[in-house]
C-alpha positions as CSV (number, residue, x, y, z in Angstrom):
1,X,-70.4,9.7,-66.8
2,X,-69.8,5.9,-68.1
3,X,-67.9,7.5,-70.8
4,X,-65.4,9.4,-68.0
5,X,-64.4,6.2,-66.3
6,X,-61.6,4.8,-67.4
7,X,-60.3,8.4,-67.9
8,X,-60.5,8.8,-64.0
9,X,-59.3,5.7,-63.3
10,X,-55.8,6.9,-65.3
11,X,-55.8,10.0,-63.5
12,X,-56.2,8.1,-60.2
13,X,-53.6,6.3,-60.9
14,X,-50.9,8.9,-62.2
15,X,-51.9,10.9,-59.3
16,X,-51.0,7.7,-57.2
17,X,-48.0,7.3,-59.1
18,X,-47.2,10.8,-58.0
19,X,-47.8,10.6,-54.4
20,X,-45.6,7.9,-54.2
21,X,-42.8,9.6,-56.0
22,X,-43.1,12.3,-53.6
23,X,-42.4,10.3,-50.9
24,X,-39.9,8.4,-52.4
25,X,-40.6,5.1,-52.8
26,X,-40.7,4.1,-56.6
27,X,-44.0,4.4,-58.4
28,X,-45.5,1.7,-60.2
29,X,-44.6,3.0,-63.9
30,X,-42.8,5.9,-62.7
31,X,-40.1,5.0,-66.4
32,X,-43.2,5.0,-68.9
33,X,-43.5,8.4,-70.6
34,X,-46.3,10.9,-70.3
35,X,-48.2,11.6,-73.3
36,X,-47.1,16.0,-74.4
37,X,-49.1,17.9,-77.2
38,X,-47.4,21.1,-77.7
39,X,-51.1,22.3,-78.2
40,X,-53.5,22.2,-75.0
41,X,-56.6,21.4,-77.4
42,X,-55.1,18.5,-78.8
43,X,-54.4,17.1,-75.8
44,X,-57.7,17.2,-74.9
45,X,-59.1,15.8,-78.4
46,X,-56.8,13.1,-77.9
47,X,-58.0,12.1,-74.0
48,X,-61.9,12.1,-75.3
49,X,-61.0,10.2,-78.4
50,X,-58.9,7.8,-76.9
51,X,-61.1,7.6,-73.7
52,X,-58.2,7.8,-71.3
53,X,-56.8,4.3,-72.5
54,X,-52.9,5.7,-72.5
55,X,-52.5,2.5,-74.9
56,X,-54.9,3.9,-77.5
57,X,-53.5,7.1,-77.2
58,X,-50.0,6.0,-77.7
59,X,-51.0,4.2,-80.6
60,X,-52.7,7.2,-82.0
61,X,-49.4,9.6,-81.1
62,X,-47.4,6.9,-83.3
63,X,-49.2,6.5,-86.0
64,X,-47.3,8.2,-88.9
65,X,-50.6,9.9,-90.2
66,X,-51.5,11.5,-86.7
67,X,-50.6,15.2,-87.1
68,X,-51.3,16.3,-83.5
69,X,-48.2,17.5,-82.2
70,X,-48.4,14.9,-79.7
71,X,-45.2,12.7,-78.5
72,X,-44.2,11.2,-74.9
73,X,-42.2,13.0,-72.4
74,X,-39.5,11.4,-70.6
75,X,-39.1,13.1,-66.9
76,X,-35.0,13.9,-67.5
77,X,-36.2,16.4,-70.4
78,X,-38.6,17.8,-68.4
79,X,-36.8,21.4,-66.8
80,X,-39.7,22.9,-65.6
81,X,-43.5,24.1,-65.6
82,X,-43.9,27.1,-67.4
83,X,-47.8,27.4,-67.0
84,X,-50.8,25.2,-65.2
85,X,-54.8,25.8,-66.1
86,X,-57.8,24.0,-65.2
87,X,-60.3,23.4,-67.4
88,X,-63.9,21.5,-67.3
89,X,-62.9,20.0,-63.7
90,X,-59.3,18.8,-65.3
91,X,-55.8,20.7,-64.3
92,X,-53.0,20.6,-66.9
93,X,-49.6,21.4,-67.0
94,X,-47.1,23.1,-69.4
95,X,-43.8,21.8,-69.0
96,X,-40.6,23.2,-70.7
97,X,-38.7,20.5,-72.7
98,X,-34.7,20.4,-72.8
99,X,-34.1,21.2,-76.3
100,X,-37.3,22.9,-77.6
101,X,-38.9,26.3,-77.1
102,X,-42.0,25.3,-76.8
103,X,-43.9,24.1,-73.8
104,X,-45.7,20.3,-73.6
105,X,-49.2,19.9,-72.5
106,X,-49.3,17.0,-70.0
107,X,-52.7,15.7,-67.7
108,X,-51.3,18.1,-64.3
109,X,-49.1,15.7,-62.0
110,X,-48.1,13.3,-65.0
111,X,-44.8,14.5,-65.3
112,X,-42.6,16.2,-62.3
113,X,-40.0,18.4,-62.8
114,X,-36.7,17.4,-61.2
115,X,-35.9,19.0,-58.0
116,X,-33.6,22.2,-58.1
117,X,-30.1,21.7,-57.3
118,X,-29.4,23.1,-54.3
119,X,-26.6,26.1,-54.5
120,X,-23.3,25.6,-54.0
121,X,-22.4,27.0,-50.7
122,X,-20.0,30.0,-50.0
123,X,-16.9,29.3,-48.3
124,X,-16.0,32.1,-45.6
125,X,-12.1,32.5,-46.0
């Protein structure tokens, strides 16, 4: 349980960070990146290694060795989310990334899609 602190604590706080996006005040942090793995498993490797520290894990998707797939997501690439699962207590999201086929695994509520434009309205003549 010790070990699954600080990895609450970061999911407390994006999911705070959320909330207030929703309600449109700005979130503390809202411009720094979420941390995508195009693979769901390495995602989840790279939260119990890193411990939840988003620092370490950063480091770790930098590092020019690391060969996880991993790299941050900025919200204006994010277009939608193609798939959400929950797994050992955690929810994830797959989000589809402008420019790329394939979908980025991000901790669930890290990363919002912008809203939908709204569609242009039909004139009556």
């Amino acid at each position: 349980m010790r070990r699954l602190l600080p990895l609450f604590a970061v999911l407390a706080a994006m999911s705070a960070a959320t909330s207030a996006a929703a309600q449109g005040a700005p979130a503390k942090g809202a411009s720094e990146p979420a941390i995508g793995c195009t693979s769901l498993a390495n995602l989840r490797s790279l939260l119990r290694d890193t411990k939840g520290d988003t620092a370490a894990a950063l480091a770790t998707i930098r590092d020019p060795k690391s060969d996880l797939g991993c790299s941050t997501v900025e919200r204006a690439a994010v277009t939608e989310i193609t798939d959400h699962v929950s797994l050992g207590g955690r929810a994830y999201d797959c989000l589809a990334i402008k420019g790329t086929a394939v979908c980025h695994w991000v901790v669930a509520g890290a990363v919002a899609p912008p809203e939908p434009k709204a569609a242009p309205t039909k004139s009556k003549k």
